[in-house]
NUVOLO-65017 format. One record per residue (C-alpha): x, y, z. Coordinates in nm, 3 decimals, m for minus. Each point is the difference from the previous one (the first is absolute). Layout:
       X       Y       Z
       X       Y       Z
...
end
This chain:
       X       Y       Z
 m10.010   0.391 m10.980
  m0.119  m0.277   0.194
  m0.091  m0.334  m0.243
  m0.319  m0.099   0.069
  m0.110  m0.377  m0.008
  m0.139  m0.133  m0.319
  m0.346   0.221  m0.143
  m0.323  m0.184   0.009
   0.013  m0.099  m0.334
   0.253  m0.286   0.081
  m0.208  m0.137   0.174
  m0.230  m0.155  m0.247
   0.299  m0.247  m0.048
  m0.106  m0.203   0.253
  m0.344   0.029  m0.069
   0.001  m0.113  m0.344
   0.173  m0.322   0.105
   0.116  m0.121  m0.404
   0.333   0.034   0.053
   0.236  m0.280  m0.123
   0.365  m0.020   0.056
   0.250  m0.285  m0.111
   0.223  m0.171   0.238
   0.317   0.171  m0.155
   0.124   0.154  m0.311
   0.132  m0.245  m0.231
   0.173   0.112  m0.268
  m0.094  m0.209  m0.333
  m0.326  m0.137   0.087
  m0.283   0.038  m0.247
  m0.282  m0.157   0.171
  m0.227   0.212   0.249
  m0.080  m0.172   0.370
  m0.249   0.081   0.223
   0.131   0.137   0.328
  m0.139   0.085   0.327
  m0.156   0.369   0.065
   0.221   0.301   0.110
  m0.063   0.265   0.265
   0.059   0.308  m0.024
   0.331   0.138   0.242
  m0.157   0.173   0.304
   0.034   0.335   0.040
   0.265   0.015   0.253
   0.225  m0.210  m0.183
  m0.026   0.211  m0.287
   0.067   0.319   0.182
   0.298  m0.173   0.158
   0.136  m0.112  m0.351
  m0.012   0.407  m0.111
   0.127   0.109   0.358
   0.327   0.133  m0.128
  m0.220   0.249  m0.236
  m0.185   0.141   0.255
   0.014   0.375   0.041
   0.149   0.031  m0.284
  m0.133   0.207  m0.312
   0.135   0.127  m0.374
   0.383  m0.162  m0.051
   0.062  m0.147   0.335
  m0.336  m0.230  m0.041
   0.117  m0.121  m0.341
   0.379  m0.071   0.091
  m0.143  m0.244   0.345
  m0.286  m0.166  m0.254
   0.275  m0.071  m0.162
   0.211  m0.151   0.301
  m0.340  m0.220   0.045
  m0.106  m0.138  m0.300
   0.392  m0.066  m0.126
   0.000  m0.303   0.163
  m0.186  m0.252  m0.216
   0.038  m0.340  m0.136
   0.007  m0.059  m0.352
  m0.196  m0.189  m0.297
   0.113  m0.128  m0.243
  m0.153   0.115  m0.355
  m0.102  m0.341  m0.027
  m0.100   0.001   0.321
  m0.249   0.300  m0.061
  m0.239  m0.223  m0.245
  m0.131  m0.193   0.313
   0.048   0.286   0.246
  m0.296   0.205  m0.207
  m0.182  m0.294   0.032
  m0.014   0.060   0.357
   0.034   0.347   0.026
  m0.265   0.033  m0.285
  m0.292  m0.216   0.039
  m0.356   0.070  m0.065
  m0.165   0.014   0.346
  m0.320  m0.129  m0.157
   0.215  m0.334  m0.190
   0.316  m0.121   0.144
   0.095  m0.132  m0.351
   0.011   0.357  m0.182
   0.256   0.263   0.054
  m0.172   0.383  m0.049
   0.244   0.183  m0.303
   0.054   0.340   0.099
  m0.135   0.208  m0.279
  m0.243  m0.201  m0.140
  m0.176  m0.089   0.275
  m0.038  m0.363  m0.097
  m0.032  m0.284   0.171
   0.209  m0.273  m0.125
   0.122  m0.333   0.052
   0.299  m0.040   0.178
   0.146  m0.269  m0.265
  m0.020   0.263  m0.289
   0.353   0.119   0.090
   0.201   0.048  m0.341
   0.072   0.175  m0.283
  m0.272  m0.069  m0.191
  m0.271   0.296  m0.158
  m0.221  m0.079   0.264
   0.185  m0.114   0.329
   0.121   0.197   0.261
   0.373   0.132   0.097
   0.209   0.195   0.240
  m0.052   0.360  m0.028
   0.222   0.214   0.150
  m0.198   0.306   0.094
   0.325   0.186   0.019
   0.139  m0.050  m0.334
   0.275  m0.238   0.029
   0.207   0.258  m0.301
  m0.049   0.306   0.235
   0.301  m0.043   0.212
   0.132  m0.322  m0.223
  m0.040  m0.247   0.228
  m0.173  m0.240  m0.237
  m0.113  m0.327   0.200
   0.304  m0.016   0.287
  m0.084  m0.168   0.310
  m0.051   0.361   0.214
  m0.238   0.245  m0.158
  m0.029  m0.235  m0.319
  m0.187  m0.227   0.236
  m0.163   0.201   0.254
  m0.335  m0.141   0.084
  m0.122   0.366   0.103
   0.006   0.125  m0.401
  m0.097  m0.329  m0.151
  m0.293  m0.119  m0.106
  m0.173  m0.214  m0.237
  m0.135   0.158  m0.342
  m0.133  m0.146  m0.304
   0.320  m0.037  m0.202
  m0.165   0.281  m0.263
  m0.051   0.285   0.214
   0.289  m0.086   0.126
   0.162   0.067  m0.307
  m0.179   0.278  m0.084
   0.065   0.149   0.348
   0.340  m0.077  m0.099
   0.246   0.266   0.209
  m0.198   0.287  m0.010
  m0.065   0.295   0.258
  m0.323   0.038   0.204
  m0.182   0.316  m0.130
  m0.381   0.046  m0.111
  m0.198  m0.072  m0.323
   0.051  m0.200  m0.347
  m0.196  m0.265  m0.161
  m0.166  m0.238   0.134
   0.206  m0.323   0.130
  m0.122  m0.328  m0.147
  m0.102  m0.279   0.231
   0.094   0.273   0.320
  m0.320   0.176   0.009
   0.033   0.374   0.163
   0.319   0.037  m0.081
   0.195   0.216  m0.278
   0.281   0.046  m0.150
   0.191   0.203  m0.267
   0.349   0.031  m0.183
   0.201   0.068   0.302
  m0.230  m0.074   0.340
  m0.229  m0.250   0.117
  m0.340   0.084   0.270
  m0.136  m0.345   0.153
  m0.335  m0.030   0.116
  m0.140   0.221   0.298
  m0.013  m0.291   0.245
   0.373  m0.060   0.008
   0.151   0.383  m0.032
   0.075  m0.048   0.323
   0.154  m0.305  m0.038
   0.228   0.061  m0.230
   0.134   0.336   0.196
   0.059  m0.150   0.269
   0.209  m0.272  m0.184
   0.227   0.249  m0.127
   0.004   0.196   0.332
   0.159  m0.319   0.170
   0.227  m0.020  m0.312
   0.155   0.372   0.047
   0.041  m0.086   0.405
   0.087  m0.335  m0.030
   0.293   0.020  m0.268
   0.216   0.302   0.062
   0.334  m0.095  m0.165
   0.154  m0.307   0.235
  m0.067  m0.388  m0.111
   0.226   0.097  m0.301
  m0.360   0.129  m0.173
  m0.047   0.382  m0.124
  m0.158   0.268   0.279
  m0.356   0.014  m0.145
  m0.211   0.320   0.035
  m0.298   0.099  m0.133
  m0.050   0.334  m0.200
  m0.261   0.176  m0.162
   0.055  m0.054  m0.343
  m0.074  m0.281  m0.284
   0.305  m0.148  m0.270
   0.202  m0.088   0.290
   0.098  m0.285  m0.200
   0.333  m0.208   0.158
   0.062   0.262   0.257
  m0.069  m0.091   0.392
  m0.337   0.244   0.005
  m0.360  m0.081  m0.024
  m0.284   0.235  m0.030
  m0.206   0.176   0.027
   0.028   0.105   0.355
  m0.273   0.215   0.047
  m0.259  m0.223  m0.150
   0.134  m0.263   0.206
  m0.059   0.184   0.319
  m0.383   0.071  m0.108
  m0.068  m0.378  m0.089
   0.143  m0.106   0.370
  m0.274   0.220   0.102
  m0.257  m0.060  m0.174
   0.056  m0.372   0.012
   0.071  m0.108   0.321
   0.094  m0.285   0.111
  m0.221  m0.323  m0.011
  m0.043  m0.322   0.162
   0.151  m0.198  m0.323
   0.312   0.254   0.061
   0.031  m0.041   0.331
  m0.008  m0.382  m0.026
   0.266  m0.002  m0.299
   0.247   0.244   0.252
  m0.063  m0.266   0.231
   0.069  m0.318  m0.150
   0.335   0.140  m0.137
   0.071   0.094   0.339
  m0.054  m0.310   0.175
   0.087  m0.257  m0.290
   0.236   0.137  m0.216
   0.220   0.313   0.046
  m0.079   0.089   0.362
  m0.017   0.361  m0.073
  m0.287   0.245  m0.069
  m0.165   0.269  m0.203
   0.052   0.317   0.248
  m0.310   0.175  m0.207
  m0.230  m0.318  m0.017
   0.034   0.032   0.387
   0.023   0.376   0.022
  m0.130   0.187  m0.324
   0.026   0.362   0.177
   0.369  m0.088  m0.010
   0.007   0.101  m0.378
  m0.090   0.349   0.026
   0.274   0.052   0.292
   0.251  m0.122  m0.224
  m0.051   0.149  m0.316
end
């Protein structure tokens, strides 16, 4: 399998030119800055990042895009409130962040714990696996994002899976007793968060080997689900520029490693 360069779709990164990145991440620091734009990586440097997966399919591609993306640097989870602001910011207002189920656009300075601020959400639940908030996948920039501190809490560690009640203040999505659906225009999103999760962590660091299943109640064990809906919202929510941007402003400000299916969605189905 030969890895082609990046789809056509990336390429409304540069075109959309809204793209703000701070100087470096500083761990602590409340206050949003304005930074200069970001370009998106050209396709050949992209392909030459994923090199050592090429030709490979099933097992074999997982265990090398695992060799790549290993090698990160890491945030603090202090670190993380100012990294969203960067990672997260409304392309139409450079002082708002976008919260992930909701849909919102919000200020960046409404960080907190109040009813109505926002917080880290970790879209793999920080109890499946038990790594709580430990500098590794406790503060991976590629499953956080900000949330009204609410949803978040009603999100709490549940499974993906279909249907339930409506979700206050996070219109579209649902949830129920033991699963939680966000709205349609993040599905994709959100499996592809948990994809780099189950490739990126697979036992080393001193973390738990996390996997995905296809099952709900996984509770504290290392397993998120469920798969199979998580393979049909990659596809039926593909990647977008706001993605894209996010994969590449952790790539060339914080962590210096990559979401494999932000960059290559097809990988998903030759994986799992």
């Amino acid at each position: 399998m030969k890895i082609s360069r990046l789809a056509p779709w990336a390429a409304c990164l540069a075109a959309a030119g809204l793209f703000a990145v701070p100087a470096a991440a500083s761990a602590g620091q409340q206050q949003p800055a304005a930074a200069p734009a970001s370009a998106p990586a050209p396709a050949s440097a992209v392909d030459s990042y994923y090199a050592p997966a090429e030709g490979k399919t099933g097992a074999a591609l997982k265990s090398a895009l695992h060799g790549i993306i290993k090698s990160q640097s890491k945030v603090s989870y202090d670190g993380v409130w100012n990294a969203l602001k960067a990672t997260d910011q409304d392309p139409a207002n450079p002082n708002n962040v976008i919260l992930l189920y909701s849909g919102r656009s919000q200020s960046k300075s409404t960080n907190g714990g109040g009813a109505n601020d926002w917080n880290r959400e970790h879209v793999w639940a920080k109890s499946h696996g038990d790594f709580g908030t430990a500098t590794g996948p406790g503060t991976d920039l590629h499953h956080l994002r900000p949330e009204d501190v609410t949803v978040n809490s009603t999100r709490g560690n549940k499974d993906f899976d279909k249907g339930g009640s409506a979700v206050g203040e996070a219109p579209g999505s649902l949830t129920d007793s033991d699963s939680f659906e966000p709205r349609d225009a993040v599905k994709g999103d959100v499996a592809r968060m948990l994809f780099y999760m189950a490739v990126r962590y697979e036992g080393g660091d001193g973390f738990a080997n996390l996997e995905l299943n296809d099952t709900v109640n996984n509770g504290t064990a290392p397993l998120h689900g469920r798969l199979s809906l998580l393979k049909q919202w990659n596809q039926m929510d593909p990647p977008d520029a706001f993605e894209q941007r996010r994969n590449q402003v952790i790539f060339d400000t914080y962590q210096h490693n990559r979401n494999p299916f932000i960059d290559h969605p097809e990988w998903v189905n030759s994986i799992w």
